[in-house]
N, C-alpha and C positions, 0 to 999 in steps of 0.2 A: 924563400927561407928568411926569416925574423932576423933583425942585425940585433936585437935586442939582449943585454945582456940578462941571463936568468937572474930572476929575486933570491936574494941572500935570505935566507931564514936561520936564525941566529937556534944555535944548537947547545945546550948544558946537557954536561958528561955529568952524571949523576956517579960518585965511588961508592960501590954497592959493600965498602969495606967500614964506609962512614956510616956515623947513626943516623938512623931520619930524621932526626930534630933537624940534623947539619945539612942535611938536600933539603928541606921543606924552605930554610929561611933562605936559601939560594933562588928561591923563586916571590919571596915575599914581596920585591920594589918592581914584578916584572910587570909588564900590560896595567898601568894604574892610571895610564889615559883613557882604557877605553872601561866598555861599560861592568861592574860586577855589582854581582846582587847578592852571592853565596856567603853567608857568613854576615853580612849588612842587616840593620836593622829594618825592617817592612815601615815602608814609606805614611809620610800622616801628614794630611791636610787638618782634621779637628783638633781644636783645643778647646779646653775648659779652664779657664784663665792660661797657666803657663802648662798647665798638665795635656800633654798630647793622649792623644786616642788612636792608635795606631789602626790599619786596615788590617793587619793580621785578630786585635781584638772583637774589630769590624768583622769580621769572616768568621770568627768562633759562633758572635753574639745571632749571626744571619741565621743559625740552626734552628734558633728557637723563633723566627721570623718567618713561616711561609708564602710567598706571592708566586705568581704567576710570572711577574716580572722580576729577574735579580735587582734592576733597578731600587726596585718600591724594596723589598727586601732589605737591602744595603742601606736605605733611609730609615723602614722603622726599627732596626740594628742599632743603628746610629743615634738616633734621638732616645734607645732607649739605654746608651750607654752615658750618653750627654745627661739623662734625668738622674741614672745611679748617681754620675759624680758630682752634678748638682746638690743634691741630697747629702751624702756623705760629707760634704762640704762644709754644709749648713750644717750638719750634726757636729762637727766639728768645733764650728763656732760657739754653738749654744753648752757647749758642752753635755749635751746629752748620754753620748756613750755610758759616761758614769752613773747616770741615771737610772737605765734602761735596764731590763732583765729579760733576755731571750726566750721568746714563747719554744713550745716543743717545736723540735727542725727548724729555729729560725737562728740565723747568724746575729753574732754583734752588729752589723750595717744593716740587716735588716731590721733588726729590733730599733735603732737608732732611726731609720727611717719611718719605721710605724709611727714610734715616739713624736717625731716632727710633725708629721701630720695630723695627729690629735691634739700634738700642743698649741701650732700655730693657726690650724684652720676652726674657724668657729661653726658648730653644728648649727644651722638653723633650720629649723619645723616651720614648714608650709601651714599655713593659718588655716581657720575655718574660710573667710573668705577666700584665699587663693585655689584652697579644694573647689570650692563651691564657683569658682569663674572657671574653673577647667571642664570642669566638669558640665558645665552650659555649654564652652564651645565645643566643646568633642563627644556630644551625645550620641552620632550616630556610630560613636567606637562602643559602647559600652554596651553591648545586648549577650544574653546568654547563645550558648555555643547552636549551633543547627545540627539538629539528631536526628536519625531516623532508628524506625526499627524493623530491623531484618531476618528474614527466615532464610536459611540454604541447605544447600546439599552438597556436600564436598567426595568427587571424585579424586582421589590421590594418586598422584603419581609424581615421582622424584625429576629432580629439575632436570638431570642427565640423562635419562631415562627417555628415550623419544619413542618407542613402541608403546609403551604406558602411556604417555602423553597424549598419542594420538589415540588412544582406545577410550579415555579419559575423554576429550574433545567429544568424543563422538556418542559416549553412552550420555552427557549431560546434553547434545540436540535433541538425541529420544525424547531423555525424561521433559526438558522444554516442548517438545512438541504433544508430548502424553499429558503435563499442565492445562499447556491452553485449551485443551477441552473438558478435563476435570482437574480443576483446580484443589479438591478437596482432596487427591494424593498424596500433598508436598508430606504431610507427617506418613503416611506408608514408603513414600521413595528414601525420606530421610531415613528409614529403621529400617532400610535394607541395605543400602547404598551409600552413606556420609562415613568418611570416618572422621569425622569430628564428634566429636565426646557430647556437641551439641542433638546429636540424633535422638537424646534422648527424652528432648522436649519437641521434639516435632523438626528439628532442625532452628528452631527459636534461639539467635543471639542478643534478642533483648534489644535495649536501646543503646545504640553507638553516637560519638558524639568524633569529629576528625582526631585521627591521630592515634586512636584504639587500636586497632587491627594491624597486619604487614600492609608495609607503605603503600604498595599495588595495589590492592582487594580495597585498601579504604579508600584510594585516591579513584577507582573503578565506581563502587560502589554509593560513592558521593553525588556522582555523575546522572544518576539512576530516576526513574522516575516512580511513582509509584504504582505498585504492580508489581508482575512476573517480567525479567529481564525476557529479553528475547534472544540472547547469546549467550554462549558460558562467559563469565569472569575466570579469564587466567590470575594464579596466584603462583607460591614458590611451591606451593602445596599440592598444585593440582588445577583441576579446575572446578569453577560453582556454579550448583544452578541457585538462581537468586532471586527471590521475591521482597520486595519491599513494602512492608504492610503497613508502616505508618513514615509520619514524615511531619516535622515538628522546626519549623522556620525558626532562627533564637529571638525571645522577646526581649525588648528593650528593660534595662536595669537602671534599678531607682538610685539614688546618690546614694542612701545608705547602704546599697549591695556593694557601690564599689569604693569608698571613703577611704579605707583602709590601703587600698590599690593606689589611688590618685597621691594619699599622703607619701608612702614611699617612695613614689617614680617621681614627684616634684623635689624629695628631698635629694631625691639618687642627682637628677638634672642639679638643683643649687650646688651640691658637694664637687661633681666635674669641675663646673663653671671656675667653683675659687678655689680648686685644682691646680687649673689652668692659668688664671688669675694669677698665683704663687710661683708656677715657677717662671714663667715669665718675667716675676719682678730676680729671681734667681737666678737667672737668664744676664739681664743687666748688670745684677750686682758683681758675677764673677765671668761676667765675657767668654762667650760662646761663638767660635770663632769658626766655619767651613760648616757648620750645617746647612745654612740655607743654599750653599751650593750642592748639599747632597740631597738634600729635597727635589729642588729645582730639578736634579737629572734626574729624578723618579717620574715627574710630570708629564 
């Protein structure tokens, strides 16, 4: 048996005749060594100059942030709350607020910040020669899309549907197997058999070029050689039987096809660039202080 004497646990008699204001402050100075969070401001490593960024703002800003890692999340959070008050900042100084006038749904801080950025950063247009060097080194990017064109026959049946499915599967092996010896069919199987609205030209969908069709049936159908497939294409639809009757490699495009292309995407790249450039010198001028330890733990 313990010689130990029991721990004294200190006891307040609450007068359930008093008001709670007068028991609440009976416990205000209690337990103030140890740890409390309830009521306490949510803890902050970032500042933007003296202006803190609290993790509670941090946690709001993460919604509109998706990752796979909270980590990475809680970083571009972060730098995207570090850029707002950058910015508002800087509108501040220039005086801009008064300048500005709010496009439709857009706030005073955003209008303020659009404003900054068309005041300060300078548009520059990509020259004839900078088109014209891009355009040399990245020739094998610039050719028209690869199409084919395709005849089918659509057996339907619903996705949930596994009796349909399998009856489906199995009338598009006939009609494959009744093809390869007369191929002159597909417009009779298509007008008895498709329901696609296509049966009405023979099962002819024309020319397809990626990304036309459900994502399945195109990414199948890509795959394909020219000819009668030899197995049905599953779809969400059903299933196909599928002939590919032409096939059309993209050919290469002349500078003036894509000029237009080249001038945007080089001005889209300058614009980032002295983006980035800016706030960085933004960065310095009003000190930005725990980011790159939120970075860093994203890494």
């Amino acid at each position: 048996m313990s010689n130990e004497l029991p721990r004294s646990v200190p006891i307040r008699v609450i007068d359930a005749n008093a008001p709670e204001s007068s028991n609440a402050r009976l416990h205000e100075h209690e337990g103030q060594d140890g740890p409390r969070s309830l009521g306490q401001p949510a803890p902050c490593t970032l500042f933007v100059g003296e202006t803190p960024i609290s993790e509670a703002e941090i946690a709001r800003e993460m919604q509109h942030h998706r990752s796979m890692k909270p980590e990475q999340s809680r970083a571009d959070a972060a730098r995207a709350l570090v850029v707002r008050e950058l910015l508002r900042r800087e509108s501040e100084r220039l005086g801009v607020p008064a300048e500005v006038t709010p496009m439709e749904r857009e706030t005073e801080e955003e209008a303020a910040i659009r404003a900054i950025l068309e005041n300060e950063l300078e548009d520059r247009v990509p020259t004839e020669d900078d088109c014209r060097r891009y355009f040399e080194q990245n020739q094998e990017r610039f050719r028209s899309p690869d199409r084919i064109r395709v005849r089918h026959v659509l057996l339907a049946a619903a996705p949930d549907d596994v009796g349909a499915r399998l009856q489906a599967r199995s009338t598009a092996e006939k009609l494959i197997g009744e093809l390869a010896d007369h191929p002159e069919r597909l417009d009779e199987f298509a007008m008895r058999h498709s329901a696609c609205p296509s049966k009405e030209q023979g099962g002819d969908l024309g020319w397809l070029t990626r990304g036309q069709t459900t994502p399945e049936f195109d990414r199948q159908v890509f795959r394909l050689r020219e000819g009668l497939a030899g197995f049905p294409v599953e779809s969400r639809w059903g299933y196909h039987v599928v002939r590919i009757d032409e096939m059309d490699g993209g050919q290469p495009l002349t500078f003036a096809d894509v000029h237009d292309q080249i001038a945007d995407y080089l001005a889209l790249q300058v614009r980032q660039q002295e983006i980035q450039h800016y706030l960085m010198m933004l960065h310095e001028r009003y000190r930005v202080r725990g980011l790159d330890d939120i970075v860093a733990a994203a890494a």
